[in-house]
C-alpha positions in Angstrom: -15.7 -14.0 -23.3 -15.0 -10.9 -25.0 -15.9 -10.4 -28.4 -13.4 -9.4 -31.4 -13.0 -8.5 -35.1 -10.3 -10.0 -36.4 -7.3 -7.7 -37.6 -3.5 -8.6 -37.8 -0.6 -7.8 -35.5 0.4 -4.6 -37.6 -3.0 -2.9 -37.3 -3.8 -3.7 -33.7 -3.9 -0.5 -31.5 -0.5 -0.1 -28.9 -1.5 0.8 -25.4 0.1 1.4 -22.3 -1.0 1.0 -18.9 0.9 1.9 -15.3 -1.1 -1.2 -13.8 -2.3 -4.3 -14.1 -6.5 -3.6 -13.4 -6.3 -1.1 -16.3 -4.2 -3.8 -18.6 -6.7 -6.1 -18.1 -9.6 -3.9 -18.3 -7.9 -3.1 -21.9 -7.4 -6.6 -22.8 -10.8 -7.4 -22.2 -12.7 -4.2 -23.8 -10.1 -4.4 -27.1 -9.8 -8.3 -27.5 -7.3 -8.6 -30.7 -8.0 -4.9 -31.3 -5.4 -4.0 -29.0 -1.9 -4.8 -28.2 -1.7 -4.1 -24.4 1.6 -3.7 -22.8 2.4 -3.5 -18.8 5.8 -3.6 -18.4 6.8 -3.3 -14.8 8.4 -6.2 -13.2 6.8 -9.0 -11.7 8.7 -8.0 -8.5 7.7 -4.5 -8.0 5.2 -2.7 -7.2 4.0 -0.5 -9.7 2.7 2.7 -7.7 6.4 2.9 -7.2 8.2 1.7 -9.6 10.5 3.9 -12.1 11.2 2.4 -15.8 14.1 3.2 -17.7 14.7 5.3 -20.3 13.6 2.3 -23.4 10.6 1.6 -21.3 9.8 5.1 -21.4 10.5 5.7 -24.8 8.7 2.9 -25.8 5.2 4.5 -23.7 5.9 7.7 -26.0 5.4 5.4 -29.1 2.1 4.1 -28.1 -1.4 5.0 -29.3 -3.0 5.1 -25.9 -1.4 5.9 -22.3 -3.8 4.9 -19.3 -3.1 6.3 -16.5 -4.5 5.3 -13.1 -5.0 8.9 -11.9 -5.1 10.2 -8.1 -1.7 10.3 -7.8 -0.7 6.9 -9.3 3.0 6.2 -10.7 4.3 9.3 -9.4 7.2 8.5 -12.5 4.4 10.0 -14.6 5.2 13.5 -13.8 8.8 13.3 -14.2 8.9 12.6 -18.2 7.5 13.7 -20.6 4.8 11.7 -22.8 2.1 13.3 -25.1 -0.9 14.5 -23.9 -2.6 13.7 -26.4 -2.4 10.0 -25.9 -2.7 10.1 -21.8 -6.2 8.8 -20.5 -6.7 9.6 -16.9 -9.3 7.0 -16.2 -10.2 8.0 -12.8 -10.5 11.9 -13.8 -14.7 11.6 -13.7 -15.0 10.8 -10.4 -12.1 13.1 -8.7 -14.2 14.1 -6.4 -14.0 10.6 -4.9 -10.5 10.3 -4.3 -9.8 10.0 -0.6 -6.8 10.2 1.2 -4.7 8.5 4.2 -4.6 9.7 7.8 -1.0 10.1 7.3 2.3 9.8 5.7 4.7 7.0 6.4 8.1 6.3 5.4 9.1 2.6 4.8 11.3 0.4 2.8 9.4 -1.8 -0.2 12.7 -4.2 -0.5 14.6 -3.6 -3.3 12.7 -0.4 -3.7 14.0 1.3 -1.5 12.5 3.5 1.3 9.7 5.8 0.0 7.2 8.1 1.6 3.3 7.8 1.3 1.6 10.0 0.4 -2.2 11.4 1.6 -3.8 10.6 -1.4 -4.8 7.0 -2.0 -4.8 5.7 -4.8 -6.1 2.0 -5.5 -9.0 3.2 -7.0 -10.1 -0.1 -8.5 -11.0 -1.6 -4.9 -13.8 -0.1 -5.8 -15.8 -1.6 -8.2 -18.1 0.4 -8.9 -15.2 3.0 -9.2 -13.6 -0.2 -11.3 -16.5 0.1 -13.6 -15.8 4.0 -14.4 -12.2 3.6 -15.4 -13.0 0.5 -17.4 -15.6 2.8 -19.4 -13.1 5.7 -19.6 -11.3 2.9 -21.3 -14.0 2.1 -23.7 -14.2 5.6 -25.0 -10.8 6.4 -25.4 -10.4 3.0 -27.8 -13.5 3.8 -29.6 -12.4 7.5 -30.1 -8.9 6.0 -31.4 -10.8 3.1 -33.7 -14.8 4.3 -34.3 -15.4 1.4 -37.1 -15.3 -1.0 -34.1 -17.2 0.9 -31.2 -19.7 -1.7 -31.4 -16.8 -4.0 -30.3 -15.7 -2.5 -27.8 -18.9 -1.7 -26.2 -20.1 -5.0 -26.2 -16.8 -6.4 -24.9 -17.0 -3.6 -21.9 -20.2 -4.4 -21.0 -19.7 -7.8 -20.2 -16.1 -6.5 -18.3 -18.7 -4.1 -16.4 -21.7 -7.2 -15.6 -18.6 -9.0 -14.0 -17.2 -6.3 -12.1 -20.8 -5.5 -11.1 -21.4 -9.3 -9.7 -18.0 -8.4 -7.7 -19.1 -5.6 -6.3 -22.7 -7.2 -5.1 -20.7 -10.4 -3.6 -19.0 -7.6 -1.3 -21.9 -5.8 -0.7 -23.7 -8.6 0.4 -20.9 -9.6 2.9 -20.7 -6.6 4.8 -23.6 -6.3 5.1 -24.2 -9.1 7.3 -22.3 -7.3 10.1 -21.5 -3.4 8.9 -20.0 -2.8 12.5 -17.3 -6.1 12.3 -13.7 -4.3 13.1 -11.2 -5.5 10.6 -7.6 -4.6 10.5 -5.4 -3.8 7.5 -2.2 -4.7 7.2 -1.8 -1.4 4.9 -3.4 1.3 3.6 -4.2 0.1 0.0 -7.7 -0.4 1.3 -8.9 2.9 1.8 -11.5 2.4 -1.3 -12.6 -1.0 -0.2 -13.1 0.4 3.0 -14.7 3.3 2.4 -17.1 1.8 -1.3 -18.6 -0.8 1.0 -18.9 0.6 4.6 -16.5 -1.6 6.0 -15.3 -0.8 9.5 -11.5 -1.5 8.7 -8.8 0.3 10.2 -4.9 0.0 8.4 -1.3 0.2 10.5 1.6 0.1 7.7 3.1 -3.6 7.8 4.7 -5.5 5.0 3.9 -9.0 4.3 7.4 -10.4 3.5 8.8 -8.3 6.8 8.4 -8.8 10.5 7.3 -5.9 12.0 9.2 -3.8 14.2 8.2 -2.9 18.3 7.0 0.4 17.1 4.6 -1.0 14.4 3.4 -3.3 17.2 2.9 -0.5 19.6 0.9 1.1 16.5 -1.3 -2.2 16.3 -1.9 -1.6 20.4 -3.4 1.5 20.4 -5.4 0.9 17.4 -7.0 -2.5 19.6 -7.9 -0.3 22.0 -11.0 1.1 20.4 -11.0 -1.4 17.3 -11.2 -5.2 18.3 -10.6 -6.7 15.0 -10.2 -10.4 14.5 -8.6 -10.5 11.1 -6.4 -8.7 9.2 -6.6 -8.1 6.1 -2.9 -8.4 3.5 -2.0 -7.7 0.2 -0.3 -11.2 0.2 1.1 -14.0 1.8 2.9 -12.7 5.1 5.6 -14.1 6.5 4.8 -17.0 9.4 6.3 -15.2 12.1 3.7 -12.6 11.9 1.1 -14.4 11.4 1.7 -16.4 14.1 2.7 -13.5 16.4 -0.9 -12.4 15.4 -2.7 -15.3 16.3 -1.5 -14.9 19.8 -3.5 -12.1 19.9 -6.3 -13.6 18.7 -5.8 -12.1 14.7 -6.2 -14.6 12.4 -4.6 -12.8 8.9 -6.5 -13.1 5.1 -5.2 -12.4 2.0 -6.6 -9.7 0.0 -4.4 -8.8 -2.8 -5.0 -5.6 -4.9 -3.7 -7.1 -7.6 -2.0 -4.2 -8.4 0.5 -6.3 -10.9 -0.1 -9.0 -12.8 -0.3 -12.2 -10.9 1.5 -15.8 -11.2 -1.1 -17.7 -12.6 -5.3 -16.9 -13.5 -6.4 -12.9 -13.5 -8.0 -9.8 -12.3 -11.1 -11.7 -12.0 -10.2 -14.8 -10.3 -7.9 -13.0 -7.6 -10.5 -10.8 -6.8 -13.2 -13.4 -6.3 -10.5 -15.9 -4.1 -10.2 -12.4 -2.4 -13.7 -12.1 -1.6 -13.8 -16.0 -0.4 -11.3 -15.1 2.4 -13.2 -11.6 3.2 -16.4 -13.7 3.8 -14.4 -15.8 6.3 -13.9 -12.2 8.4 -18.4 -11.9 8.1 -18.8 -15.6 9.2 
């Protein structure tokens, strides 16, 4: 439970976020301090996703921007919003942004096709990485509102305990078996790969489509030097591919970044069902 002091609606602090880890982070660190807004769509995915001109009008208005960083909501560098209110939470520990082994061009639905990039950026996969943006968090609402630091810090110290007991869980799991070959169903893993010593290697599928011969033919060459047994998605794919998988002795496991907010519970509870169906894959 976070702690709070009490103020009304008009006083509370507006803030911004591109995702849903740093929304939540912010809802837990500024209980009714804060009035946190994420406003991309349940439907997209937010590391893409472009708002409109309101919703971009209405991030100029707020106290507090948080941003992601490494390369997160590329719509960020197309507008303009004020410096003064952006908080790159992931700016301390830049020297620990890692990048893809390549670039590739795909369709996200309605999205549309889109290219990506080197750098990875789902930082938060990392939660010891988690921990850092959630304190970058901290500071920036007790620079904004000093008479409740104490708040705050309390509030992100039980955020950082939990995301601390996360990070052990995983720890702990891999390290039953650090040389187990697991497959990823896309590159959003590159920072729980690399954070835990995980021996995980990615080809570029989407859950809700079937893949095509020459993402297949990707998955080939990959077995030939990476036996994996599971494969790891960011949700739910479609039966056809997971029974295409199984033939091949793959069975698949959900592991959602969580990336936007989800249909029911929170960052917390996705992240430890995640880590239920990761121990499956160390069994």
């Amino acid at each position: 439970m976070f702690l709070s002091s009490h103020v009304s609606a008009s006083e509370r602090l507006s803030v911004y976020t591109v995702n849903y880890p740093l929304a939540y982070f912010a809802e837990r660190i500024g209980g009714d301090q804060v009035e946190v807004v994420f406003p991309a769509p349940a439907d997209v995915d937010p590391a893409n996703w472009m708002p409109d001109r309101a919703t971009i009008a209405a991030y100029q208005q707020a106290d507090l921007i948080l941003l992601n960083g490494a390369n997160y909501a590329k719509w960020i560098g197309k507008v303009s919003l004020p410096r003064s209110k952006m908080v790159d939470t992931s700016r301390k520990f830049k020297n620990r942004y890692l990048y893809t082994s390549g670039v590739t061009t795909h369709s996200h639905g309605a999205e549309g096709a889109h290219a990506h990039e080197s750098l990875a950026f789902t930082t938060w996969l990392d939660f010891s990485l988690a921990k850092l943006q959630a304190e970058s968090i901290y500071k920036a609402l007790a620079c904004k509102r000093p008479m409740s630091e104490i708040v705050f810090k309390r509030n992100f110290q039980a955020l950082a305990d939990d995301l601390y007991k996360l990070h052990t869980q995983i720890t702990a799991i891999v390290a039953r078996d650090t040389d187990r070959a697991l497959l990823g169903s896309h590159s959003v893993y590159d920072y729980l790969n690399a954070g835990y010593g995980m021996n995980l290697k990615s080809v570029h599928w989407e859950p809700d489509e079937a893949p095509t011969v020459s993402q297949w033919n990707d998955l080939k060459h990959i077995l030939e030097g990476h036996q994996g047994m599971y494969m790891l998605w960011e949700s739910e794919p479609i039966q056809e591919s997971v029974s295409d998988l199984r033939k091949k002795g793959i069975e698949s496991i959900v592991f959602n970044p969580s990336a936007n907010r989800p249909d029911s519970g929170n960052f917390l509870t996705v992240m430890r069902a995640n880590i239920g169906g990761l121990a499956l894959a160390y069994e």
